[in-house]
Residue, then its C-alpha position, 0 to 999 in steps of 0.5 A: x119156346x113155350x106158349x106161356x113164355x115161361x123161363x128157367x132162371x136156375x142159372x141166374x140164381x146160381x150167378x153162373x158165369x159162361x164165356x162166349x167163344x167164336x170158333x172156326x166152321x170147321x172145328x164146330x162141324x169136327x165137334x159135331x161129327x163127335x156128338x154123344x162121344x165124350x170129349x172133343x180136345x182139351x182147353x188149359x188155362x194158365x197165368x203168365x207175367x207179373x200182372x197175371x194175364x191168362x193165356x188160354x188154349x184148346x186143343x183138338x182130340x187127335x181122332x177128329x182132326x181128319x177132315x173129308x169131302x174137300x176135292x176127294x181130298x183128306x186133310x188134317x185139321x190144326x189141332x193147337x188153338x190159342x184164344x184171343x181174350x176180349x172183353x165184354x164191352x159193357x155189354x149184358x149178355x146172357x146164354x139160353x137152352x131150348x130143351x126138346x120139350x120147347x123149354x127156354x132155360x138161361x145158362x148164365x151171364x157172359x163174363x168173358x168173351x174170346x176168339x178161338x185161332x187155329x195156330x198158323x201150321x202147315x196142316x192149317x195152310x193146306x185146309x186154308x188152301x183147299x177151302x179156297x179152292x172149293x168156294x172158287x169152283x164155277x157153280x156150273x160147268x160146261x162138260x163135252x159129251x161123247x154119245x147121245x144123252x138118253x133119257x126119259x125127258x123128252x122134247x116137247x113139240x109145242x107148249x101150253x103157253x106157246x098154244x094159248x098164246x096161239x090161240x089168243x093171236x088166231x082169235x085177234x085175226x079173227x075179229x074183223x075191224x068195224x066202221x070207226x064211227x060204228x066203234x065209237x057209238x059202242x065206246x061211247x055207249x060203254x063210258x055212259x055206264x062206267x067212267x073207268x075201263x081196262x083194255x080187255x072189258x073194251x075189247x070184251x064190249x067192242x069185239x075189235x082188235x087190241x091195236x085198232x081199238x087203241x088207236x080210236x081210243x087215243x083220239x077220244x080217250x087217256x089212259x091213267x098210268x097211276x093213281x086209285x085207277x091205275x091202268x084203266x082209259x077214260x073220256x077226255x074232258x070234252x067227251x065225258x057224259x056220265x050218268x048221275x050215279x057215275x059222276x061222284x067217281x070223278 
């Protein structure tokens, strides 16, 4: 659609009237093989019975009933398709274009809507049959080998984040447990600054390992689970002793 939004309205000046038909997917794909072609089938139209209801069929062009690609298969599709008439309901509908230039033009108001119905045939049974068996195929299969797969994939020994995690895990062992009071005068020190930390800053601060410094934290500290401080320890009540710019975040 255009930036300005603008709308070619010839169609409703025309007062064209369009029907709106719900096709099968596999007599919209044959139609499209056949774009630029000329004609798809041929639609009649007649009046049968006293009140003369309108009996309407569609039927598809000899040369695009055959259907390739289901199982290495080639199948016919049915060529008589006879239309469920249906009423609009009420409804205001209306069917739009968009030309290449991003131009939005109106076609016409929907008087009469319809489900086109391939006649049940054996050609439309064994396409039925064939879809079916298509979509129930397992998306994976598990296939036996009979030599080696050489490729250019190669295994690799050890990777990135298997080495960084490594890496973090060697650095923990590093890091020697301090005397706990000695631990506590530096969390005590950090929490007169600040009211809230994570777990890495106190780690950062105290240099100690993660497992030790929660278990000295559980004595002296609570760890917020939700809230504007979500996943960050404080003080408990007992301990806090902040500075003067620090209390208004209680």
């Amino acid at each position: 659609m255009s930036e300005k939004g603008e709308v070619d309205l010839t169609g409703a000046k025309q007062n064209t009237g369009v029907w709106l038909v719900k096709v099968p997917k596999y007599l919209s794909q044959q139609w499209a093989k056949a774009s630029g072609r000329g004609e798809v089938g041929k639609l009649r139209i007649c009046k049968k019975g006293n009140q003369g209801k309108a009996e309407v069929s569609f039927t598809l062009n000899e040369e695009l009933t055959v259907i390739e690609g289901l199982e290495d298969k080639t199948v016919s599709a049915p060529r008589d398709h006879p239309f469920t008439m249906q009423s609009v309901g009420g409804q205001t509908l209306a069917v739009f274009t968009e030309s290449s230039a991003d131009k939005l033009a109106l076609e016409g108001l929907v008087v009469q809507r319809a489900e086109c119905r391939p006649a049940v045939s054996e050609n439309y049974m064994k396409l039925k049959r064939l879809q079916i068996e298509e979509s129930s195929k397992p998306i994976r299969l598990s296939q036996q080998l009979t030599k080696p797969v050489t490729s250019n994939y190669k295994p690799v020994a050890n990777h990135d984040n298997n080495r960084e995690y490594e890496r973090k895990k060697k650095e923990e062992g590093k890091r020697a447990r301090a005397d706990k009071q000695q631990v506590l005068d530096m969390l005590f020190s950090a929490f007169e600054k600040h009211q809230f930390y994570n777990i890495k800053d106190l780690v950062d601060i105290t240099q100690q390992p993660v497992i030790y410094l929660k278990e000295i934290l559980r004595d002296i500290g609570i760890y917020n689970v939700k809230g504007t401080h979500k996943n960050t320890w404080e003080l408990k009540p007992e301990y806090r002793h902040y500075q003067n710019e620090e209390k208004t975040d209680e």
